[in-house]
C-alpha positions as CSV (number, residue, x, y, z in Angstrom):
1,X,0.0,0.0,0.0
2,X,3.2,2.4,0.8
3,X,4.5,1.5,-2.5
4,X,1.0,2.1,-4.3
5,X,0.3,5.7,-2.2
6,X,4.3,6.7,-3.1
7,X,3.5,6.0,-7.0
8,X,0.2,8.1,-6.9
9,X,2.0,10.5,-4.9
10,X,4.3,10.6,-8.1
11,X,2.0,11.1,-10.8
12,X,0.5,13.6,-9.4
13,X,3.8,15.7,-9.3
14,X,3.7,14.7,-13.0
15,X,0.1,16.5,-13.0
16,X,1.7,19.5,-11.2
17,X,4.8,20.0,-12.9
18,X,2.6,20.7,-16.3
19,X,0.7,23.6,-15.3
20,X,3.2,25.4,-16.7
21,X,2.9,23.9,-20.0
22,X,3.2,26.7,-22.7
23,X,2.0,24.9,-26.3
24,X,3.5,27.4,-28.4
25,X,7.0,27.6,-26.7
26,X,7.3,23.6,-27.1
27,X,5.7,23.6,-30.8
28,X,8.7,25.9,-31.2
29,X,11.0,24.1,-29.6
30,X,10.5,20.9,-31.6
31,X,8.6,21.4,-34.9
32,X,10.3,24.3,-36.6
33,X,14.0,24.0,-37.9
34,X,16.0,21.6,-38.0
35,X,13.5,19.5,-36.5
36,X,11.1,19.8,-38.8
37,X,13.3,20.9,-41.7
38,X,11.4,18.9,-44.9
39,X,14.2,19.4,-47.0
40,X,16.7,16.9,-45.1
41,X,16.1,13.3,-45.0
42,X,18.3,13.2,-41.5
43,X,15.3,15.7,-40.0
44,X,13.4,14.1,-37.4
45,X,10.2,15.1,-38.0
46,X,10.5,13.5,-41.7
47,X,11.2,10.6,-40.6
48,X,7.9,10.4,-37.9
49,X,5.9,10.8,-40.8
50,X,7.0,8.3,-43.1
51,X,7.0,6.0,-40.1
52,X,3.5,6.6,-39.7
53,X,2.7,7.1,-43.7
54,X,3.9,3.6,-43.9
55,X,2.1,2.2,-41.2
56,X,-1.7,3.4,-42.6
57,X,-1.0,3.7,-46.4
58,X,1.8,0.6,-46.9
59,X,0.8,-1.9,-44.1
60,X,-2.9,-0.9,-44.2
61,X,-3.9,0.1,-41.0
62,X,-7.6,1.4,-41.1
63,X,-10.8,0.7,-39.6
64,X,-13.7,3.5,-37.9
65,X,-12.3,4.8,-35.4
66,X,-8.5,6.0,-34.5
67,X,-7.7,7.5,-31.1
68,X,-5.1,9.7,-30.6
69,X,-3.9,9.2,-27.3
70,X,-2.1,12.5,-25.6
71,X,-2.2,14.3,-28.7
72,X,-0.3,17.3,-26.9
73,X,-0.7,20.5,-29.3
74,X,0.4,18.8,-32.8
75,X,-1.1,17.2,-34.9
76,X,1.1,15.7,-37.5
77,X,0.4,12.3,-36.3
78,X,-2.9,11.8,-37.7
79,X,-2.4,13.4,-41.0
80,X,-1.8,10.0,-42.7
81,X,-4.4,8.2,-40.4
82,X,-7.2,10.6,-41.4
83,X,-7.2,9.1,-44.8
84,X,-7.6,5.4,-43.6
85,X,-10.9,5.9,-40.9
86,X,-14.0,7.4,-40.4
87,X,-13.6,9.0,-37.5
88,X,-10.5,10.0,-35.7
89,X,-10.6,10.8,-31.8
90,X,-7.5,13.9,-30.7
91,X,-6.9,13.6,-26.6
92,X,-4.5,15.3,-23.8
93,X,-4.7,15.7,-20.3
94,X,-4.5,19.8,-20.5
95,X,-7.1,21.6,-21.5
96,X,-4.7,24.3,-23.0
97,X,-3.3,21.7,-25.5
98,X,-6.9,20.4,-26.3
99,X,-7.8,24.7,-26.8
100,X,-5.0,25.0,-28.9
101,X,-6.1,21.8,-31.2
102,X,-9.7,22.9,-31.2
103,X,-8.3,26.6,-32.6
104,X,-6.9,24.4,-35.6
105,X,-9.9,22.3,-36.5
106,X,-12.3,25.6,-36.7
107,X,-9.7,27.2,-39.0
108,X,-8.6,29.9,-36.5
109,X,-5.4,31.2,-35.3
110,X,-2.5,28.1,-34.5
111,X,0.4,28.2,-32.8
112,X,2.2,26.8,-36.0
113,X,1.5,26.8,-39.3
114,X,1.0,23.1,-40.2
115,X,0.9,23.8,-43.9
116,X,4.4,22.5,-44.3
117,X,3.4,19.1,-42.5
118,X,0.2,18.5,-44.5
119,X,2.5,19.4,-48.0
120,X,5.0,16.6,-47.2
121,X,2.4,14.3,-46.2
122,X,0.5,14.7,-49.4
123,X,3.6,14.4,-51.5
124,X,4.2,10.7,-49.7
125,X,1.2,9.7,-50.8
126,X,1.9,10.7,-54.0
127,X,-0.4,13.6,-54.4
128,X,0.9,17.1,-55.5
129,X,1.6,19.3,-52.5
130,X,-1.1,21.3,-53.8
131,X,-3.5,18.9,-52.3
132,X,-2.8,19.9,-48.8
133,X,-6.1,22.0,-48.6
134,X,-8.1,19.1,-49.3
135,X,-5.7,17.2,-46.8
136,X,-7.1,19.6,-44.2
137,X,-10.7,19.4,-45.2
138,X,-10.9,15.8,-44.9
139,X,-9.0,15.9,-41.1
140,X,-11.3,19.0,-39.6
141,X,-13.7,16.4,-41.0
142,X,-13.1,13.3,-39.4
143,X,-11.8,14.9,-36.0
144,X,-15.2,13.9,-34.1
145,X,-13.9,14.6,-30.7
146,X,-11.2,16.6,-28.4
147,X,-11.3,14.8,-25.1
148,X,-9.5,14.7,-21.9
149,X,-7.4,11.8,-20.9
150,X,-5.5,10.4,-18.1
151,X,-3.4,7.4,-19.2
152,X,-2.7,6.9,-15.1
153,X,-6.5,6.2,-14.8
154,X,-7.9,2.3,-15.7
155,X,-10.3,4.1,-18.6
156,X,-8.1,7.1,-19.5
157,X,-11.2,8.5,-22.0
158,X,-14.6,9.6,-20.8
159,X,-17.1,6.5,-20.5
160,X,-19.1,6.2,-23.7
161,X,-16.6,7.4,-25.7
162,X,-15.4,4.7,-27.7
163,X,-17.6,1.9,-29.4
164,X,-18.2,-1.1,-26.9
165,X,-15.7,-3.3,-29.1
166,X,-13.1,-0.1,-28.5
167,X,-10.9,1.2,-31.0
168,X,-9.7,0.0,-34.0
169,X,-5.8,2.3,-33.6
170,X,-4.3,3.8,-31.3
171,X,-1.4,6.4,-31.9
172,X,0.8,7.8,-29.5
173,X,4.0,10.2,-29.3
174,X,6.2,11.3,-26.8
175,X,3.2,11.4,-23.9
176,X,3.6,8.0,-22.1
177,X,7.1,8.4,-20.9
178,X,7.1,11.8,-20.5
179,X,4.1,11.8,-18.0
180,X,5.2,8.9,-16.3
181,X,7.6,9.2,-13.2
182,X,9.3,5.4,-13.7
183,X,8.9,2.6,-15.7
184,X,6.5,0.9,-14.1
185,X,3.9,3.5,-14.5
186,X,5.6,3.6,-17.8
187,X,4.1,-0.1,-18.2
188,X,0.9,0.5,-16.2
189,X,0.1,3.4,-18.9
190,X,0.3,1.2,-21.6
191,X,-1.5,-1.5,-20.1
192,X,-4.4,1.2,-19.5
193,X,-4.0,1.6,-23.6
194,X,-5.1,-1.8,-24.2
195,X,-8.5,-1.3,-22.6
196,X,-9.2,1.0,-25.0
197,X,-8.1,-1.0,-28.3
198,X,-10.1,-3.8,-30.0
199,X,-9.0,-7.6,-30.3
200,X,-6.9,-7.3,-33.3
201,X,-6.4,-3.5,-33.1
202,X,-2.9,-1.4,-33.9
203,X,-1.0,0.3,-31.6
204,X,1.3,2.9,-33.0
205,X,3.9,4.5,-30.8
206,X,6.7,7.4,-30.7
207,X,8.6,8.1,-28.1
208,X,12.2,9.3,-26.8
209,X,14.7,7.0,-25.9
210,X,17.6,7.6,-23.1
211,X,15.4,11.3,-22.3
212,X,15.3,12.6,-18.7
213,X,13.8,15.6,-19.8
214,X,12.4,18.3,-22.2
215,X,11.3,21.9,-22.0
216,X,7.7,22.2,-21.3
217,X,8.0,25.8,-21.5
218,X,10.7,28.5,-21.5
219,X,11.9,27.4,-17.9
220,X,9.9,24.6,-16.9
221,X,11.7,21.0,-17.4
222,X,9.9,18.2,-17.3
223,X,11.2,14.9,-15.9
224,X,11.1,11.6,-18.8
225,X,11.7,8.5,-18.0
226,X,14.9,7.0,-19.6
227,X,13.9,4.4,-21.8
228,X,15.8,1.4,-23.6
229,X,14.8,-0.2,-26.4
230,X,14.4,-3.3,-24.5
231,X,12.7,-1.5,-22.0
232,X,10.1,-0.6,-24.5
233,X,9.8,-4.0,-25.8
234,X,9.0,-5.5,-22.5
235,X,7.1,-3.1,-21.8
236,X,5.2,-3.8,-24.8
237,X,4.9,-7.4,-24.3
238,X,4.2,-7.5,-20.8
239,X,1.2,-4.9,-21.2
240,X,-0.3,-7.6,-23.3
241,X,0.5,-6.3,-26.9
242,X,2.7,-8.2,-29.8
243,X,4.8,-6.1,-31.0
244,X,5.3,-6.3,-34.9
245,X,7.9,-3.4,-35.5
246,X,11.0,-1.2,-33.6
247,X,12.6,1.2,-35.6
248,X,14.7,3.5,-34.2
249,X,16.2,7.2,-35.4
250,X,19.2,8.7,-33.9
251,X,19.5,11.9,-33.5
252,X,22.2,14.2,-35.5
253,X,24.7,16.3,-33.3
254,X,22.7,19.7,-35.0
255,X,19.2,18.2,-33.6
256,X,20.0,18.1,-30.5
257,X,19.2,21.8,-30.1
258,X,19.0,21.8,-25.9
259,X,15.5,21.8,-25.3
260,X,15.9,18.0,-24.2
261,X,18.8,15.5,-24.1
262,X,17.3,12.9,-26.4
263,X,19.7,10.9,-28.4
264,X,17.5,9.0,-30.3
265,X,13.8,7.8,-31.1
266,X,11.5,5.2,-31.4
267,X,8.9,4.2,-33.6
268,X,7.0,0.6,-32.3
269,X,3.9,-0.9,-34.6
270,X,2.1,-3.6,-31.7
271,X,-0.9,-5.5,-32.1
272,X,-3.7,-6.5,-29.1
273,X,-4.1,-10.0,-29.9
């Protein structure tokens, strides 16, 4: 009981340490030059998206429904997805990141422009950059909901909001280790995951590897857990998933850019059997 009252104890220093969450100094940080420099095939942001354009256009992942699970303020990894279901579901645990997704999908003023993002994306599918309009039509349309999650909780979504079978996909980046103060809430997170998923369904999953921190904000450092790759893959496994893919990116000496001290990245395709 000590142990379980210490962990809770934990995460919600996790929930209090993001308070201070600013979504346009971290869109800054992270998804302008050179991290999201489309012209470089070393440029991490690239290479996200044509780990997930594989997964959904390649691999065919597609069903009704795809859940974003703490979609932070970007939204880069459903532009792929969007194509392949009928309804895609955005989440996060702040209500400034879920305003600041909500001010994209009624075409007001963002944070970032994410014209850039939805050009690349069009030209992986092998449509002319032009298309990136209609690209944004067809996500504002399939966007259903922008809900508030808590991966800590046993049903991180609000009841009702997922068919009873659950989702067919699940994406996540960088949110599970970075809200988790060890490993094993790490694990407990993902486990949480799999209640929402289908039998059958896809887990698709980013996150930092060796991290123990980023920049929430201008001063504001948020603790990560340091993950290994085999750590993920137990993780993985022992949250009940089989995991079909690990791919891993490491980072450049000019990408590491001090808002963090990632060296590299993952990118794990899982399956709920």
């Amino acid at each position: 009981m000590e142990g379980e009252n210490g962990g809770e104890k934990a995460v919600d220093a996790m929930e209090t340490c993001y308070q201070g969450f600013d979504p346009a100094a971290y869109l800054q940080y992270n998804y302008t030059p050179p991290r999201a420099d489309f012209s470089r095939n070393d440029s991490i942001v690239p290479w996200k998206l044509r780990c997930l354009h594989k997964a959904f256009s390649e691999d065919g992942i597609k069903g009704e429904v795809l859940v974003d699970v703490g979609s932070g303020p970007t939204l880069y990894q459903v532009m792929s997805g969007c194509e392949h279901f009928e309804r895609v579901i955005l989440s996060d645990f702040l209500e400034i990141n879920r305003k600041e997704l909500r001010s994209w999908l009624q075409d007001a003023k963002s944070s970032l422009d994410w014209t850039p993002y939805l050009k690349f994306v069009c030209q992986l599918e092998g449509r002319s950059p032009s298309a990136w309009s209609k690209k944004a039509e067809r996500l504002r349309s399939v966007v259903t909901d922008v809900l508030p999650i808590n991966v800590h909780q046993p049903c991180p979504l609000p009841a009702g909001s997922l068919p009873s079978s659950g989702a067919d996909c699940l994406v996540s980046s960088f949110c599970l280790e970075s809200v988790s103060p060890d490993l094993a809430s790490f694990t407990r997170a993902l486990g949480h995951l799999s209640s929402l998923l289908k039998a059958g369904g896809h887990l698709l999953l980013i996150g930092a590897l060796d991290e123990s921190f980023y920049l929430g904000a201008l001063d504001l450092r948020i603790p990560v857990v340091p993950l290994s790759e085999a750590e993920v893959c137990n993780s993985l496994r022992s949250s009940g998933f089989q995991l079909l893919q690990l791919s891993v990116y490491h980072l450049p000496p000019d990408m590491r850019v001090g808002v963090d001290d990632v060296s590299s990245v993952f990118f794990a395709k899982a399956r709920k059997p």
